[in-house]
C-alpha positions as CSV (number, residue, x, y, z in Angstrom):
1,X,49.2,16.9,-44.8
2,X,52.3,17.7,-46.3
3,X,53.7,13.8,-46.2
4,X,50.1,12.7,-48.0
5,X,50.9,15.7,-50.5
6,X,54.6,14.2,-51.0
7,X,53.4,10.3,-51.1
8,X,51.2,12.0,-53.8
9,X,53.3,13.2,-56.0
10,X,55.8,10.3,-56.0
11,X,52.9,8.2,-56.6
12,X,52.1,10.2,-60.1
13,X,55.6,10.5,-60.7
14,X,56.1,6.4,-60.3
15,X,52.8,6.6,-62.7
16,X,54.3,9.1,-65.5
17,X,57.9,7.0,-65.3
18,X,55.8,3.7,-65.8
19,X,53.5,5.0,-68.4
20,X,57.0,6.0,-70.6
21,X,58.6,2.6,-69.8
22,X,55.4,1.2,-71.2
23,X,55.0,2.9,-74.5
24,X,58.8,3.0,-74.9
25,X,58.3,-1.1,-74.7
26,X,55.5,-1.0,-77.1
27,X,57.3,0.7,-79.6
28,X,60.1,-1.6,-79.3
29,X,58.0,-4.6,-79.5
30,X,56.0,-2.6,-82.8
31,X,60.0,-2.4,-84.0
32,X,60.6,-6.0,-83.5
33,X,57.7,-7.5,-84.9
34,X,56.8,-9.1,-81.2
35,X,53.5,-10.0,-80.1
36,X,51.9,-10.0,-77.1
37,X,51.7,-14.2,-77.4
38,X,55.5,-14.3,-78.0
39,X,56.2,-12.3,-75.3
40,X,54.4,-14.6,-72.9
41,X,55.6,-17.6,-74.8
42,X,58.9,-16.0,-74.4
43,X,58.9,-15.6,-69.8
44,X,56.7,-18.8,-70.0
45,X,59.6,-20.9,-71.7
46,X,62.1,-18.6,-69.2
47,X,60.1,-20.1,-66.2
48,X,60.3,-23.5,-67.0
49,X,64.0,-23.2,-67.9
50,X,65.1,-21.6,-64.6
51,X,63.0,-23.9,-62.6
52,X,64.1,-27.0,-64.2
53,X,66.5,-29.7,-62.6
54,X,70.0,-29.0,-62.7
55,X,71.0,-31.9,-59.8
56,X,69.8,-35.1,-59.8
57,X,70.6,-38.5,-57.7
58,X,70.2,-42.1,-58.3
59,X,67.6,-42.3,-56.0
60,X,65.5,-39.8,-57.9
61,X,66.5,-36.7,-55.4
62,X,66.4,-33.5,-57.4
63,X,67.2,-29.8,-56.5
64,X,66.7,-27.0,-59.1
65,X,70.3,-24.9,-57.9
66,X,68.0,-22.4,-55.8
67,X,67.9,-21.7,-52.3
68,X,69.7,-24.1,-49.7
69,X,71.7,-27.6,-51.3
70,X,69.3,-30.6,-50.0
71,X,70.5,-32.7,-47.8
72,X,71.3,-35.5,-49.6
73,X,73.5,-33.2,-51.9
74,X,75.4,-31.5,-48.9
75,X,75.7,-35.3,-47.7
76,X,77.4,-36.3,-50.8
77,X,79.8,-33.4,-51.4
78,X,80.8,-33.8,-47.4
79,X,81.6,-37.5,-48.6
80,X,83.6,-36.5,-51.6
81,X,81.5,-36.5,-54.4
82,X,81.6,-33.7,-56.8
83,X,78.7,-31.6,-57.7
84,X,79.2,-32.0,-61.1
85,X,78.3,-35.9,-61.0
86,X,75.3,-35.0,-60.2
87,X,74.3,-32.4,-62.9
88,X,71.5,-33.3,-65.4
């Protein structure tokens, strides 16, 4: 009983500390003149820009800098080509 008690009050206490963090963002966004659209225009246009194409090759190959280098990137670096040749 005494864990469920615990999980309980962190559980209100994660509620209270997000409650804050939201108000304390609404007034900052009140301060700012930012609307809920802009906001969302705002991580939408984020989004985009961090999954866009950084690396391209000739043969249309792409990779966005995330994760693992493709194949036919690690190929071209083993071969001597530098990364930077290939950046959009």
């Amino acid at each position: 009983m005494k864990e469920q008690e615990r999980q309980q009050r962190l559980f209100e206490h994660d509620e209270n500390v997000r409650e804050r963090m939201v108000a304390w963002i609404r007034r900052r966004m009140d301060d700012y003149d930012i609307t809920l659209e802009a906001l969302a225009e705002s991580l939408e246009a984020d989004e985009k820009a961090a999954s866009a194409v950084k690396y391209r090759d000739a043969f249309g190959n792409t990779w966005d800098g995330r994760g693992d280098k493709p194949a036919w990137l690690a190929r071209a670096i083993y071969a001597g080509q530098s990364i930077e040749h290939f950046r959009c």
